[in-house]
C-alpha positions in Angstrom: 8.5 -44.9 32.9 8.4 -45.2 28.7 10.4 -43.2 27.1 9.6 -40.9 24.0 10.2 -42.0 20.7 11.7 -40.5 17.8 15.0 -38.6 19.2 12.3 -37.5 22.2 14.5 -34.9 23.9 15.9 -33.3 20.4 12.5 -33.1 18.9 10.7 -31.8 22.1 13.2 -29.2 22.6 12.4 -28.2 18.8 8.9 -28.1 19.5 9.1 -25.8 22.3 11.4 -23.6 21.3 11.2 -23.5 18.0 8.5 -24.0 15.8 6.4 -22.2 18.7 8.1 -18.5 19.3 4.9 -17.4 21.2 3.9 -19.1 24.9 0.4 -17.9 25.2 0.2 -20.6 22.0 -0.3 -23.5 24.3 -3.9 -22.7 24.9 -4.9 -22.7 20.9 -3.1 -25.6 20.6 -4.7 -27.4 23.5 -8.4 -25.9 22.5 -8.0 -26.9 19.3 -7.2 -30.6 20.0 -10.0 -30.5 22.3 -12.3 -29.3 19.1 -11.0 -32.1 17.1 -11.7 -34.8 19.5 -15.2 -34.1 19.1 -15.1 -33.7 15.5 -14.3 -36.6 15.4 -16.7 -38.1 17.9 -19.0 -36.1 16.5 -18.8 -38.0 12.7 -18.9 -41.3 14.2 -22.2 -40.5 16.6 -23.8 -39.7 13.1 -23.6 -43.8 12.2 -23.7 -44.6 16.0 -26.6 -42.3 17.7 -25.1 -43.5 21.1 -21.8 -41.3 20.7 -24.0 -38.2 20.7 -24.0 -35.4 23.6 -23.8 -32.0 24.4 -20.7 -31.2 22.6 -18.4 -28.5 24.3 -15.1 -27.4 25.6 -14.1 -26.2 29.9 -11.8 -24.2 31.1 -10.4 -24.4 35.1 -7.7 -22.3 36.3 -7.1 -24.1 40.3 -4.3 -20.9 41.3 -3.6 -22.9 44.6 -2.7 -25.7 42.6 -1.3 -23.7 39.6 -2.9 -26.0 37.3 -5.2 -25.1 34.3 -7.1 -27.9 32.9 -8.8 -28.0 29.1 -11.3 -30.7 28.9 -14.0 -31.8 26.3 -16.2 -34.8 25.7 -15.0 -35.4 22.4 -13.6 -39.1 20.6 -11.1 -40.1 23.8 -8.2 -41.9 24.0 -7.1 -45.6 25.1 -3.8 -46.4 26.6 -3.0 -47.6 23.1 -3.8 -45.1 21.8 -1.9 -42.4 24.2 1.2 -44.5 23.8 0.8 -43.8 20.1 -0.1 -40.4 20.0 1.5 -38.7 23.1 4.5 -41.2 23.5 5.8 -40.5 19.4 6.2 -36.9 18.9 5.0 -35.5 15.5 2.2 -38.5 15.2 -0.7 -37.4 14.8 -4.2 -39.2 15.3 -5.9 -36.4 13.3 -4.0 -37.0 10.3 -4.4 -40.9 10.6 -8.2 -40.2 11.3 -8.5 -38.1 8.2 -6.3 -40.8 6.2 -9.1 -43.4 7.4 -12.2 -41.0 6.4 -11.1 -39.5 3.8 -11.6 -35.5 3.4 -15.5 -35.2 3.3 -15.4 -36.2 7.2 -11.6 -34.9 7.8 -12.4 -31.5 6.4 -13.0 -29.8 9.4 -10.2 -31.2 11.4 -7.6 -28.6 12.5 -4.1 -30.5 13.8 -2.2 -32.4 11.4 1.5 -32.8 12.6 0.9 -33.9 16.1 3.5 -31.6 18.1 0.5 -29.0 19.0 0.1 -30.5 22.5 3.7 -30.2 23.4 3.8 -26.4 23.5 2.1 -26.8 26.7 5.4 -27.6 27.7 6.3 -24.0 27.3 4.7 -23.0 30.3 4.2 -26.0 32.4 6.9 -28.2 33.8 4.1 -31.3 34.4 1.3 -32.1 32.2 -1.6 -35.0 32.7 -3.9 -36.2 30.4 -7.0 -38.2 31.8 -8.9 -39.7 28.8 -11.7 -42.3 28.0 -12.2 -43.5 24.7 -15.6 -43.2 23.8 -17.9 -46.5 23.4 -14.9 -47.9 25.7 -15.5 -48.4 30.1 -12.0 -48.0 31.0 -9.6 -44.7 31.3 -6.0 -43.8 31.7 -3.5 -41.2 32.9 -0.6 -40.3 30.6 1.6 -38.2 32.8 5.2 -36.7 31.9 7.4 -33.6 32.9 8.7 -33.5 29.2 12.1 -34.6 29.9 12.9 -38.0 29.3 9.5 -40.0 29.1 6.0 -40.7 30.4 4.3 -42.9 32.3 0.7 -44.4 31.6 -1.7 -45.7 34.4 -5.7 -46.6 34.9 -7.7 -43.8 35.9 -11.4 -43.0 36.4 -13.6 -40.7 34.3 -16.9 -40.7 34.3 -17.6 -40.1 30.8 -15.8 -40.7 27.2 -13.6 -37.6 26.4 -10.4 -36.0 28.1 -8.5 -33.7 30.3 -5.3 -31.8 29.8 -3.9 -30.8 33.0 -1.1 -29.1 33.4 0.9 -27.8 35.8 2.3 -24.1 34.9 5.9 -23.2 35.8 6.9 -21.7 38.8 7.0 -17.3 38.0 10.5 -15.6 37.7 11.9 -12.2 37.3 11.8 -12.0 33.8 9.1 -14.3 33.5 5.5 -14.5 34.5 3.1 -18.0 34.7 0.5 -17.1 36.6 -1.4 -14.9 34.2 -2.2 -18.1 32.7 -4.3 -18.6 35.7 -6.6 -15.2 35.4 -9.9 -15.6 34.1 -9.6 -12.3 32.2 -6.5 -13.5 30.5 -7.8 -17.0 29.6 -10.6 -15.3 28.3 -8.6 -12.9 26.4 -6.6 -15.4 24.7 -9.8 -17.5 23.6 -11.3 -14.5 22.2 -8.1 -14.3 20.0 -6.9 -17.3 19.0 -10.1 -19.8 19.0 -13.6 -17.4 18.6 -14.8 -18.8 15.9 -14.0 -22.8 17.1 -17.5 -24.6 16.6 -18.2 -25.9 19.8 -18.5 -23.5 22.9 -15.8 -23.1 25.4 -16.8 -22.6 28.5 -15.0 -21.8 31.8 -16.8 -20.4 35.6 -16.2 -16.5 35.8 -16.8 -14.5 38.7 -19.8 -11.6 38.5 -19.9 -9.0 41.0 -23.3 -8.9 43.1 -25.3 -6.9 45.7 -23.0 -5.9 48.7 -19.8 -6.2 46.6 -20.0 -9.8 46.7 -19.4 -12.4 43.9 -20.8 -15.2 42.6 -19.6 -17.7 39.9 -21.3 -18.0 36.2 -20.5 -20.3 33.5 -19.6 -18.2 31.0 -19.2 -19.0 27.1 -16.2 -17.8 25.9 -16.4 -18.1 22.1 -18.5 -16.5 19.6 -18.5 -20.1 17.8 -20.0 -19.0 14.2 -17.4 -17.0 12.1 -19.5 -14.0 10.2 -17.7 -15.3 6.6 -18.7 -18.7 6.9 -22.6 -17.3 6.6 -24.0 -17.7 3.8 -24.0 -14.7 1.6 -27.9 -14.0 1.3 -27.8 -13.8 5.3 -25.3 -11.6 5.5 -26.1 -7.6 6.1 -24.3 -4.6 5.2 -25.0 -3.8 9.1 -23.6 -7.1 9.8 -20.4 -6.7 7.4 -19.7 -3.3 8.7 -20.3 -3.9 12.6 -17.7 -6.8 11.9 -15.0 -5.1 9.9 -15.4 -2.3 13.4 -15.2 -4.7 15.7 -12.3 -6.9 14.0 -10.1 -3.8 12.6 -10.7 -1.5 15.6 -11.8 1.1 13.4 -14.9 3.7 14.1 -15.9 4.2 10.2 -17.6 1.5 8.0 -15.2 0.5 5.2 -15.5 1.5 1.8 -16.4 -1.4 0.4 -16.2 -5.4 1.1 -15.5 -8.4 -0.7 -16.2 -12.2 -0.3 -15.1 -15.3 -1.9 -15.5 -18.9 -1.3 -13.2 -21.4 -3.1 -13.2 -25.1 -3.7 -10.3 -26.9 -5.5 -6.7 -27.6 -5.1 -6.9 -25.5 -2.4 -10.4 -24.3 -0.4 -10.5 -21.4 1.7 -13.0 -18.8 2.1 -12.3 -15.3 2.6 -14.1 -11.8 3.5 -11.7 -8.7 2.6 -12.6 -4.9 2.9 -11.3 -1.8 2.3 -11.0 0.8 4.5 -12.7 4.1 4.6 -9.1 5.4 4.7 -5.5 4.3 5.2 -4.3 4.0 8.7 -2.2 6.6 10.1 1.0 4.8 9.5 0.2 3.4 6.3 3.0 5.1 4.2 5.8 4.6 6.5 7.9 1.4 7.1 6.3 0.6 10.9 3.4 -0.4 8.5 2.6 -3.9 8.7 -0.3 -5.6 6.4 -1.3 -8.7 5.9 -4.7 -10.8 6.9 -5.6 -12.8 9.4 -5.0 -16.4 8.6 -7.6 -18.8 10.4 -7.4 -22.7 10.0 -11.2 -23.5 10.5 -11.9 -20.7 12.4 -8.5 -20.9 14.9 -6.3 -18.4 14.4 -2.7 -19.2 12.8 -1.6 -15.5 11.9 -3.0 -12.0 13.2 -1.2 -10.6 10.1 -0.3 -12.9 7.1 1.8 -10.5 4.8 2.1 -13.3 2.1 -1.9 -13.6 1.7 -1.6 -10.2 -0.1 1.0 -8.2 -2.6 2.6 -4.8 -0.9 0.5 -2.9 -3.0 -2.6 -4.0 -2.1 -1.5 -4.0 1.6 -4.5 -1.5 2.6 -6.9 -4.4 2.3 -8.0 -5.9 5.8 -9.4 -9.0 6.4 -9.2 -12.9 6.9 -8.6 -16.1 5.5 -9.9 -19.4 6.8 -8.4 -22.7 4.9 -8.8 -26.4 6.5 -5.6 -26.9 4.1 -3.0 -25.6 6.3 -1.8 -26.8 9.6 -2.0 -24.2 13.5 2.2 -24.9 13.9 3.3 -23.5 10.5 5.7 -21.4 10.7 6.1 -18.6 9.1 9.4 -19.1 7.1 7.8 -22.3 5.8 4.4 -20.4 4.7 6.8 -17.8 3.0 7.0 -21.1 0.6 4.3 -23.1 1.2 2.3 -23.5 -1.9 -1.0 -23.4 -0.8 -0.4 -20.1 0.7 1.0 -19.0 -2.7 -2.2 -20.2 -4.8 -4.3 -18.5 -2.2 -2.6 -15.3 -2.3 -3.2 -15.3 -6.6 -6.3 -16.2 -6.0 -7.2 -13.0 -3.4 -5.2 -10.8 -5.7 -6.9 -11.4 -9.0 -10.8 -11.3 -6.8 -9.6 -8.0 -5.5 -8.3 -6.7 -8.7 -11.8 -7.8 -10.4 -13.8 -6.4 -7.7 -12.1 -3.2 -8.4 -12.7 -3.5 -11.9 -16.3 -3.9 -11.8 -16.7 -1.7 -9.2 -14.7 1.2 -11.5 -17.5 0.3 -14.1 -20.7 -0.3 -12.4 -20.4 2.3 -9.5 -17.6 4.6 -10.9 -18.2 7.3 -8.0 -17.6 4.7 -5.0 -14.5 3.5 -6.9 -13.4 7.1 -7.4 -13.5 7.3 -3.3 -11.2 3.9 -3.4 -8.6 5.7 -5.8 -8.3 8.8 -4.0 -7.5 7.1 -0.7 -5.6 4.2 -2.6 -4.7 5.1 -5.7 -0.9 5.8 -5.1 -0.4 2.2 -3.1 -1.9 0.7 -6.9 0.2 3.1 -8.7 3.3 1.5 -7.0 1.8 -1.9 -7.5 2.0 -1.0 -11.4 5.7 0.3 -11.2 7.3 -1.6 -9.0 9.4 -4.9 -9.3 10.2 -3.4 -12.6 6.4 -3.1 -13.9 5.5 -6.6 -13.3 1.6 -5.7 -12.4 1.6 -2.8 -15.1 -0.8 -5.3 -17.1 -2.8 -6.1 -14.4 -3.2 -2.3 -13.0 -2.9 0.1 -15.8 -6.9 0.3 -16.6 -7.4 0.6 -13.0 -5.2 3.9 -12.6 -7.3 7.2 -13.4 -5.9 10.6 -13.9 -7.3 13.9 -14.4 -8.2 15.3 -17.6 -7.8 19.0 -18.4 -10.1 18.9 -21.3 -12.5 16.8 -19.3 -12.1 18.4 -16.1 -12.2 14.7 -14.6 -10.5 12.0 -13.9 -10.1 9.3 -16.6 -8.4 5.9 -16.9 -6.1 5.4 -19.7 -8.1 3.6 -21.8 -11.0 6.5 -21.7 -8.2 8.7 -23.0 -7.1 6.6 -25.8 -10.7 6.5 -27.0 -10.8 10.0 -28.2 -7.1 9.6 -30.3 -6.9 9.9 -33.5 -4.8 6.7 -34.8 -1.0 7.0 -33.3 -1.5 10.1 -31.8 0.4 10.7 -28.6 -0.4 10.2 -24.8 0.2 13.9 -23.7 0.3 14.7 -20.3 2.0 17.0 -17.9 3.8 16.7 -14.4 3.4 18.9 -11.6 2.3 19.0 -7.5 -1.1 19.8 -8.1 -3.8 20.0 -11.2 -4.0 23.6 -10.4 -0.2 23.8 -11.1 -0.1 21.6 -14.2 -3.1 24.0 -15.8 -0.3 27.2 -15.4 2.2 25.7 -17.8 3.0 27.7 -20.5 2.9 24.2 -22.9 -0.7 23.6 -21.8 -1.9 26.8 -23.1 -0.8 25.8 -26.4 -2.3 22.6 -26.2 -6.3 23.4 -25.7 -5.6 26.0 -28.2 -4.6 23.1 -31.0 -7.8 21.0 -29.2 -5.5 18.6 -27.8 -6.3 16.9 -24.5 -3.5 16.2 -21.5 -3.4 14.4 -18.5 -2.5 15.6 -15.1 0.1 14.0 -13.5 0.6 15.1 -10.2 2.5 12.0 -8.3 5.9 11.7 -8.5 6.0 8.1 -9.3 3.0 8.7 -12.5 6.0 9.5 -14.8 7.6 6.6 -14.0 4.6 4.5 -14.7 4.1 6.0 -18.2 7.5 5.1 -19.3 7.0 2.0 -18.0 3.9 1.2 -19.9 5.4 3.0 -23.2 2.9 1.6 -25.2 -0.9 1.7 -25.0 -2.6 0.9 -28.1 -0.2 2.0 -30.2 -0.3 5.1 -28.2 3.1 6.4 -26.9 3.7 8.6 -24.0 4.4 12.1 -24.5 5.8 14.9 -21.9 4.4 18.1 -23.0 7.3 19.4 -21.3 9.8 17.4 -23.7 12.0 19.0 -26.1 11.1 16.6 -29.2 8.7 18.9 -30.8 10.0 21.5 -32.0 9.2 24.7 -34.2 11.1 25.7 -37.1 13.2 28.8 -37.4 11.5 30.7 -39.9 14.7 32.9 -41.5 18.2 33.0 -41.0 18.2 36.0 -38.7 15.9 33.2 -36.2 18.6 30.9 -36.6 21.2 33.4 -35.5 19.0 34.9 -33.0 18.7 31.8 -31.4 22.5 31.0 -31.0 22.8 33.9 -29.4 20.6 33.2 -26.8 22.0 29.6 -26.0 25.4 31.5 -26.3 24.4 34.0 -23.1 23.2 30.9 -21.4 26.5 29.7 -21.1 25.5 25.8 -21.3 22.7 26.2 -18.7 20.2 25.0 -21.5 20.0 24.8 -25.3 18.2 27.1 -27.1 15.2 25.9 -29.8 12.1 27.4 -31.6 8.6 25.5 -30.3 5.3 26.1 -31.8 4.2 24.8 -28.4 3.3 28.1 -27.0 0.8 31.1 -27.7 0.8 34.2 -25.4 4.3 33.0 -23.4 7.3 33.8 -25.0 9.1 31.1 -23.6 9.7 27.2 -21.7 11.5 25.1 -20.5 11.4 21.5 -21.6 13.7 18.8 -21.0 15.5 15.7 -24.1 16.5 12.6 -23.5 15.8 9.9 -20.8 15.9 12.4 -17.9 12.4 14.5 -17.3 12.3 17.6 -15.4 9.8 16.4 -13.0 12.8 13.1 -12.7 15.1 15.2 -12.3 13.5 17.2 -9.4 12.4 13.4 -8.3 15.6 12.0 -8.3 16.9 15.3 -6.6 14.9 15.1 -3.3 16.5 11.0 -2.8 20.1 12.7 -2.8 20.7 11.6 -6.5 22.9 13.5 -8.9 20.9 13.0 -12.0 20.7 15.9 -14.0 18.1 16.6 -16.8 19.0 18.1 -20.4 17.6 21.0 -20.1 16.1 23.0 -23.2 14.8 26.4 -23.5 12.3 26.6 -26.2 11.5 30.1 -27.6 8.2 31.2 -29.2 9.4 33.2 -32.2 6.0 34.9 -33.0 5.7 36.9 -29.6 6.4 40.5 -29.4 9.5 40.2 -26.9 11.8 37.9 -28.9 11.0 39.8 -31.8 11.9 42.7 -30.3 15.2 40.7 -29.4 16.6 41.5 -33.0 19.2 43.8 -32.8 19.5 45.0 -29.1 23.1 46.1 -27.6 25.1 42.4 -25.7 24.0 44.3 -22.3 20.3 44.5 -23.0 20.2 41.3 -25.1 22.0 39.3 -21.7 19.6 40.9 -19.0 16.7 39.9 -21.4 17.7 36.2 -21.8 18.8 36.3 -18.3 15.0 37.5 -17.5 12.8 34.9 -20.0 14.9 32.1 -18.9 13.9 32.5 -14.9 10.6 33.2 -16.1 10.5 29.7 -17.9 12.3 28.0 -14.3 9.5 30.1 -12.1 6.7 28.6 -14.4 8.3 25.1 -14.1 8.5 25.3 -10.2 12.3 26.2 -10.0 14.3 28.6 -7.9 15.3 31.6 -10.2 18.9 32.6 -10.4 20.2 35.2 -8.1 20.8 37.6 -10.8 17.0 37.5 -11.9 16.6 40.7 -10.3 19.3 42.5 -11.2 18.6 42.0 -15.0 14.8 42.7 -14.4 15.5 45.9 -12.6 18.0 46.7 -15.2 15.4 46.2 -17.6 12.7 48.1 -15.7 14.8 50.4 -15.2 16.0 51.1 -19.1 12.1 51.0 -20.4 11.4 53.4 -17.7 13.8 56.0 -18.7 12.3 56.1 -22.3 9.0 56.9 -21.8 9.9 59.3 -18.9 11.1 62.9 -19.1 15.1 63.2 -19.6 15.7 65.5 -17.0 14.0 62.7 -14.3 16.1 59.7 -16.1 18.9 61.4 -17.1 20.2 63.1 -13.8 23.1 66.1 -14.5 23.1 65.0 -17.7 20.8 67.4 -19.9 19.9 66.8 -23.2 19.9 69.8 -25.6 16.2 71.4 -26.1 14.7 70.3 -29.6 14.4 73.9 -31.4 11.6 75.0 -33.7 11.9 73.8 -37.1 12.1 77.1 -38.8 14.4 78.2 -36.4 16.4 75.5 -36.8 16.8 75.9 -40.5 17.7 79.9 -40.5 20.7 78.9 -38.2 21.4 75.7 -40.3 22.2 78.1 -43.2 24.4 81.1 -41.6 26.6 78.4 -39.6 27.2 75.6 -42.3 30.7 75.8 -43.6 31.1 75.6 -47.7 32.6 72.8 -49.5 36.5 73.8 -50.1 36.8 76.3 -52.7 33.0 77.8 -52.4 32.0 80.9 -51.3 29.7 81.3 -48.7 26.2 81.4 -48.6 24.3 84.8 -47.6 22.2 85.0 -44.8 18.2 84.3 -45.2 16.1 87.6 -45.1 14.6 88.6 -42.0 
């Protein structure tokens, strides 16, 4: 017996149980070794016609013996040659053989590190390899139970090529072997891990006959020709869309697909779409993105998160590279650079796809927003507005004077030079266009924008700027009316006075037909403060009560008794929280009853308002005056006045 090379029992014991975290592994690994062997057979028959043949892969699952065995007729191996490759763990004769060609023949080659074929040692405790170099006569057994070493011996193969046979572990009571042996689980994991491998795998399934017999079929496997490596002028909407079902699991066609192909530093080709909606659990943190990462058409990763940014985590798709090896793991892609320069790549092809979709077919890109928008929204606030560049032309919002929605930029257009951004935050459009400030606002001709998601306000502070354009909440206490006379100016003391430091008390030419509103100075919004409210924050906005000093109710204000004057500011201040979304005050009703109550008694008869308490009847004039001049006393020192004549 030979023993392994290079610290044999510490690296093997790596292998298996580390780099490799998933057993049903070992048959990609083996597969894909198989495909390389006659890659490489396959670029040598094309200078020596001799080397050609009916290229493919087998399958056999023997579940007396408990073996499985993975052979092809690719390249082959002599004793040498197993020594090298099997004997020294991490050598691998697909990176020497890519060394030797160069990367126009090696392109297509999957393994690179050379420790793939030891992760059959996670499910067998005996593995043989039968192999015959091609061009060569002789063949040879390598043979080892992955302990200490391996032996080599002659064997007999009829043709060039080689079989892996291994011999699966005995099942326990936590674990389970012999599914390894099933033809519907074999067939399962080829569909998974190695459709798209070039060359057909093969393997004898049983099919059900007349008389509930059953015969045995060869059956292939594989699909073999991955739809994205097609070229794009065969390639189908039909074809794309019966794909993305089949792939995603998903009954409706996506919205939209996109496709790239890229040769440099890095090559990879790609074929993304986005769905016709998010997935159930696409706003909560069970949500897992990421694309399916395929090294020539094996799989390496169901779901790649680092292929794409969290806000563009709706996107489905995959990802085929010959630059990155099966055994990564994924800590090491987390920093593998390659991964990195593909994931800028996908996000700026993505982020231009959306941009000329947003100007060539604006109504398809409107159904992309409305299911998407707030993941791109995110995108532009989060990590402290790092994408805000990248997303901010991209984000629409609705338009009151339009009636639509708009991007920023369309907005802007319409501004005279440094006028503000207005816009208004609320739950719904239909909400926003009951403010009391947005009255005012069509009436001066100006336009404001809609925003109705909590994180939009957010976003506009984070941008500040566009165009010279600030930011404005309609709903801010910045603009301000003048007091137009002294009496104003005490008038509105009084009011913050009976507010008791709930709010501060300003004039606004904001408003027309409401006599009041609330608005909010400083850093804090109202909406933020509602916002920060619901996550269990304390943060409190500065709130401002801005008064309309042309309406009929605060000018009737002026002069009323402190009881009236309190139940009044009590009653336009709720209205202003009711028209802002707010709960009112518990003694709201009181003073609005109170008020009711004291308007009613005015206009209605005294002897209905006034209860036991009767006024005195109002006498004729005439009357009034004949009784005026018998009963008035004289000034001291006068004698009286006669009667009047009757």
């Amino acid at each position: 017996m030979k023993e392994f090379k290079a610290q044999s029992k510490k690296l093997l014991d790596l292998v298996v149980n580390s780099i490799y975290v998933n057993r049903e592994i070992f048959l990609r690994e083996l597969i894909s070794n198989a495909s390389d062997a006659i890659d490489k057979r396959r670029f040598m028959s094309l200078t020596d016609a001799s080397l050609d043949a009916d290229f493919g892969i087998e399958l056999k699952a023997d579940k007396a013996a408990r073996t499985l065995t993975v052979s092809d007729n690719g390249i082959g191996m002599n004793e040498k040659e197993l020594e090298d490759c099997l004997g020294v763990i991490a050598a691998s004769g697909t990176e020497a053989f890519k060394k030797e060609r160069g990367k126009t023949d090696g392109e297509q080659l999957i393994g690179q590190f050379g420790v793939g074929f030891y992760a059959a040692f996670m499910v067998a405790d005996n593995i043989t390899v039968i192999s015959r170099k091609a061009g060569e006569q002789s063949a040879y057994k390598w043979e080892s139970d992955g302990v200490e070493g391996f032996d080599i011996s002659p064997a007999e193969r009829a043709d060039a090529g080689t079989d892996v046979i291994i011999r699966l572990k005995a099942d326990g009571d936590d674990e389970s072997y012999s599914e390894f042996l099933e033809s519907y689980r074999l067939s399962q994991l080829v569909k998974k891990y190695s459709d798209y491998i070039r060359y057909p795998i093969r393997m004898l399934t049983e099919k059900p006959i007349e008389g509930g017999a059953k015969a045995e079929e060869t059956t292939v496997l594989n699909s073999m020709t991955p739809v994205w490596k097609k070229p794009k002028s065969e390639l189908g909407e039909t074809e794309l869309d019966d794909f993305y079902k089949s792939a995603f699991r998903d009954y409706r066609a996506p919205l939209i697909n996109i496709s790239t192909r890229v040769e440099g530093a890095v090559d990879y080709t790609a074929l993304l779409f986005v769905p016709s909606e998010p997935s159930f659990d696409y706003y909560t943190k069970d949500y897992k993105r990421g694309l399916s990462l395929y090294c020539n058409g094996v799989l390496i990763m169901d779901k790649c998160a680092e292929l794409v940014p969290e806000y563009l985590g709706f996107v489905r798709g995959v990802v085929d590279t010959p630059d990155l090896a099966l055994n990564i793991s994924r800590e090491t892609l987390q920093h593998d650079r390659r991964l990195v320069a593909i994931a800028n790549g996908l996000e700026k092809k993505i982020l231009a796809e959306f941009d000329k979709l947003l100007k060539n077919d604006r109504e398809k890109y409107e159904k992309v927003f409305a299911q998407f928008g707030k993941a791109l929204k995110f995108g532009a606030y989060d990590n402290f507005g790092a994408n805000k560049d990248k997303l901010k032309d991209l984000l629409l919002y609705y338009s009151d004077a339009d009636k639509k929605l708009v991007t920023i930029k369309e907005y802007v257009a319409k501004l005279d030079e440094k006028a503000p951004i207005l816009y208004a935050c609320g739950e719904t459009t239909e909400k926003i266009a009951m403010l009391p400030q947005i009255e005012g606002a069509r009436e001066n001709g100006k336009d404001v924008l809609h925003f109705t998601d909590p994180v939009d306000e957010f976003i506009a502070r984070m941008i500040e700027d566009y165009d010279g354009h600030k930011f404005e909440n309609i709903a801010s206490g910045a603009d301000n009316g003048k007091t137009k006379s002294a009496e104003h100016k005490e008038l509105l003391k009084r009011m913050e006075a009976r507010l008791k430091g709930k709010a501060a008390v300003t004039a606004t030419d904001k408003l027309k037909s409401y006599p009041v509103c609330l608005a909010a100075k400083g850093d804090v919004s109202l909406e933020m403060e509602r916002i920060m409210e619901a996550m269990g924050g304390g943060v409190k906005a500065e709130r401002v009560l801005q008064v309309n000093l042309d309406h009929p109710i605060v000018k009737s204000m002026d002069g009323m008794d402190d009881d009236k004057f309190a139940d009044c500011v009590t009653v336009l201040y709720n209205e202003a929280l009711i028209a802002e979304g707010y709960k009112t005050e518990p003694e709201f009703l009181s003073a609005l009853n109170r008020l009711i109550g004291g308007a009613s008694c005015q206009t209605e008869n005294a002897k209905v308002c006034g209860g036991d308490k009767k006024q005195p009847r109002k006498k004729p004039a005439a009357k009034k005056a004949a009784q005026s001049a018998t009963t008035d006393k004289p000034e001291s020192g006068e004698a009286p006045t006669e009667g009047v004549d009757k």
